[in-house]
Backbone bond lengths (Angstrom), bond angles and torsions (degrees), N, CA, C in turn:
res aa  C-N    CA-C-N  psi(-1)  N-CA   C-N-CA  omega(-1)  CA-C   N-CA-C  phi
1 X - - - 1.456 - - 1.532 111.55 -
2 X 1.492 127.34 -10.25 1.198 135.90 -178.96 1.168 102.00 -59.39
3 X 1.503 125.49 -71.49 0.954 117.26 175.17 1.972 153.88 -36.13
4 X 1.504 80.22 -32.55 1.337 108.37 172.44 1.548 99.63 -50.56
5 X 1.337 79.25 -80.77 1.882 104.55 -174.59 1.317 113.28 -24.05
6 X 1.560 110.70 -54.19 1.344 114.77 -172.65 1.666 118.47 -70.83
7 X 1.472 97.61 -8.41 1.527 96.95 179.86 2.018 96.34 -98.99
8 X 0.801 110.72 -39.31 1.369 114.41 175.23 1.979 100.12 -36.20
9 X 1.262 104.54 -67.84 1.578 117.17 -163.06 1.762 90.95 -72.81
10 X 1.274 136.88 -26.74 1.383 122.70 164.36 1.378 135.36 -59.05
11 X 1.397 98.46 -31.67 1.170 130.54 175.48 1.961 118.06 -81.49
12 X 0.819 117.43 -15.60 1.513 162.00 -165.09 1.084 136.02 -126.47
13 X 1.631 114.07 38.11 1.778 102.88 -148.83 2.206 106.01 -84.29
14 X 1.200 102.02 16.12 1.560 104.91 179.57 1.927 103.87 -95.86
15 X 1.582 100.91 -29.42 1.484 102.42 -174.28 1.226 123.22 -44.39
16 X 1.131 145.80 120.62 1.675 129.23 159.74 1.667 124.54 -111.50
17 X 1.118 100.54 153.96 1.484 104.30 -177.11 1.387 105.96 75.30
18 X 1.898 116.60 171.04 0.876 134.84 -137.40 2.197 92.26 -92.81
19 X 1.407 99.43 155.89 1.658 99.68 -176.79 1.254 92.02 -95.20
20 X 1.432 112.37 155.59 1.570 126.00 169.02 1.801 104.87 -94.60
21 X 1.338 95.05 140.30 1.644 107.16 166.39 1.285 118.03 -50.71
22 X 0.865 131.99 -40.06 1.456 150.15 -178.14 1.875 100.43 -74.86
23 X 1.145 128.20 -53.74 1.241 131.59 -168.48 1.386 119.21 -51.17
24 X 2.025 111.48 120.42 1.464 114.01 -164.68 1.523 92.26 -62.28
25 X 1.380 118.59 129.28 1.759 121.76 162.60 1.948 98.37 -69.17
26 X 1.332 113.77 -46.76 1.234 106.56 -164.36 1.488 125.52 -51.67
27 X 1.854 95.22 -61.93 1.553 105.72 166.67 1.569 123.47 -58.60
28 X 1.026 124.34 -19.41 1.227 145.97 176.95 1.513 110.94 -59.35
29 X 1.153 112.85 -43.47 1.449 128.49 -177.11 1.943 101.25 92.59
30 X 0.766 120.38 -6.92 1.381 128.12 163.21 1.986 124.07 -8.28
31 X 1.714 69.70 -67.35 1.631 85.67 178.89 1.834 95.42 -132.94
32 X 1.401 105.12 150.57 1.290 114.31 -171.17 1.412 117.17 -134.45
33 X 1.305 144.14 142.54 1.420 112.79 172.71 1.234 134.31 -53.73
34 X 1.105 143.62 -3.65 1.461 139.06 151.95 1.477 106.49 -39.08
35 X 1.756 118.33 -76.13 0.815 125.14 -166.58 1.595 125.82 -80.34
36 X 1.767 108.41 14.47 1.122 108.46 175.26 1.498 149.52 -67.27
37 X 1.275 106.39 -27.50 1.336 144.65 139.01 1.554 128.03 -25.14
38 X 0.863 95.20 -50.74 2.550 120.64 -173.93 1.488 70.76 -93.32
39 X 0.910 156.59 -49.35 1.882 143.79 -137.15 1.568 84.06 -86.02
40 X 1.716 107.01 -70.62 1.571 99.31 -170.76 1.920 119.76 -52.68
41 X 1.149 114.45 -11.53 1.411 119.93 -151.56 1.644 78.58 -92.17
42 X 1.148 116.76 -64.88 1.657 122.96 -176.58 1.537 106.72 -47.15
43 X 1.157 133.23 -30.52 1.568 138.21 174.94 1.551 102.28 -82.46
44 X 1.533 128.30 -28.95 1.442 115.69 179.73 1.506 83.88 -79.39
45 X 0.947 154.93 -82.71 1.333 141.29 -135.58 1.909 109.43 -87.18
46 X 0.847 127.50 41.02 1.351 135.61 -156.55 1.699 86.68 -151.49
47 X 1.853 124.04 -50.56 1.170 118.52 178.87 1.538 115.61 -80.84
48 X 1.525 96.40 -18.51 1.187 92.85 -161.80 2.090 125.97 101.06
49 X 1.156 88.57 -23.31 1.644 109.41 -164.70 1.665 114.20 -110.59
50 X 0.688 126.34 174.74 1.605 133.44 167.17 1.604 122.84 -103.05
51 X 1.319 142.01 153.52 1.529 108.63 -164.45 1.561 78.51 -127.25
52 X 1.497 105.85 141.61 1.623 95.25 168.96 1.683 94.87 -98.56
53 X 1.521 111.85 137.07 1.689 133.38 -178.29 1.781 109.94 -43.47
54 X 1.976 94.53 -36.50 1.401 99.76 -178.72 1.459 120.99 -73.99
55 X 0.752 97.47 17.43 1.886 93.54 -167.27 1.975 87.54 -145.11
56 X 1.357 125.26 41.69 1.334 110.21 168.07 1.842 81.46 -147.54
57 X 1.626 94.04 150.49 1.832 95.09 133.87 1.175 124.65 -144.33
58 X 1.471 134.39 -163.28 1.111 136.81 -134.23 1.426 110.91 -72.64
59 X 1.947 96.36 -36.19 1.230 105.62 166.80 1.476 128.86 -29.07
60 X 1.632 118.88 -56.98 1.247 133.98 -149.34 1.818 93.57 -77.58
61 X 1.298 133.41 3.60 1.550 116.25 -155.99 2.134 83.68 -135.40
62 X 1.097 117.49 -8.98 1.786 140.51 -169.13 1.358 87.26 -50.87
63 X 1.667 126.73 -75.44 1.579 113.15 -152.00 1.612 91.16 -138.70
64 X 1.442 116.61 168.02 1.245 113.60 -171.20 1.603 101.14 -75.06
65 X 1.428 112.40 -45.64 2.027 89.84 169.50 1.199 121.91 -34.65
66 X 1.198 110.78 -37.28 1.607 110.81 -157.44 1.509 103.50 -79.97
67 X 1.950 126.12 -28.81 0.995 134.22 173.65 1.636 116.32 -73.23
68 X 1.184 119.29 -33.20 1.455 144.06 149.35 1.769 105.03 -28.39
69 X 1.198 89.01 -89.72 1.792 86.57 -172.14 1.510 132.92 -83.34
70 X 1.743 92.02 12.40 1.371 90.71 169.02 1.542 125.30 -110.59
71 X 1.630 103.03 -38.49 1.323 111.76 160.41 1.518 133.20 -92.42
72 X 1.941 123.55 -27.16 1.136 123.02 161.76 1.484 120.81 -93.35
73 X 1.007 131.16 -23.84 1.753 120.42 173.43 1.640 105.60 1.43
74 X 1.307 87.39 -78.66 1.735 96.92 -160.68 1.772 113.60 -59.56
75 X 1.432 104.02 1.14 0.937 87.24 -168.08 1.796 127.05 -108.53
76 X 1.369 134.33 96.24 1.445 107.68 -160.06 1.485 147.51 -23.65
């Protein structure tokens, strides 16, 4: 999730302090569609995997828990 984070606050350079698991990225302005794209690309190579769009929704990309147990679980 470090990584995440650190792209979150790159992406974000006014943010400070640490993000909550719980915290909507979307409403937040966090992540935006511009940058939605580099977000999924950083989760294929972070899972390891490729995500097909059809088999996710918006839900699954909402808060970093939710990015947590949907795309890294499996992953050490």
């Amino acid at each position: 999730m470090e990584r995440i984070t650190t792209w979150l606050h790159e992406k974000n350079p006014g943010l400070d302090g640490p993000i909550d698991a719980d915290e909507d990225l979307i409403e937040a302005r966090l992540i935006d569609s511009m940058d939605f794209l580099e977000f999924i690309d950083l989760l294929e190579e972070l899972s390891g995997s490729s995500i097909d769009l059809q088999d996710v929704t918006i839900d699954d990309f909402r808060t970093l828990g939710h990015v947590q147990k949907r795309f890294l679980s499996a992953t050490p």
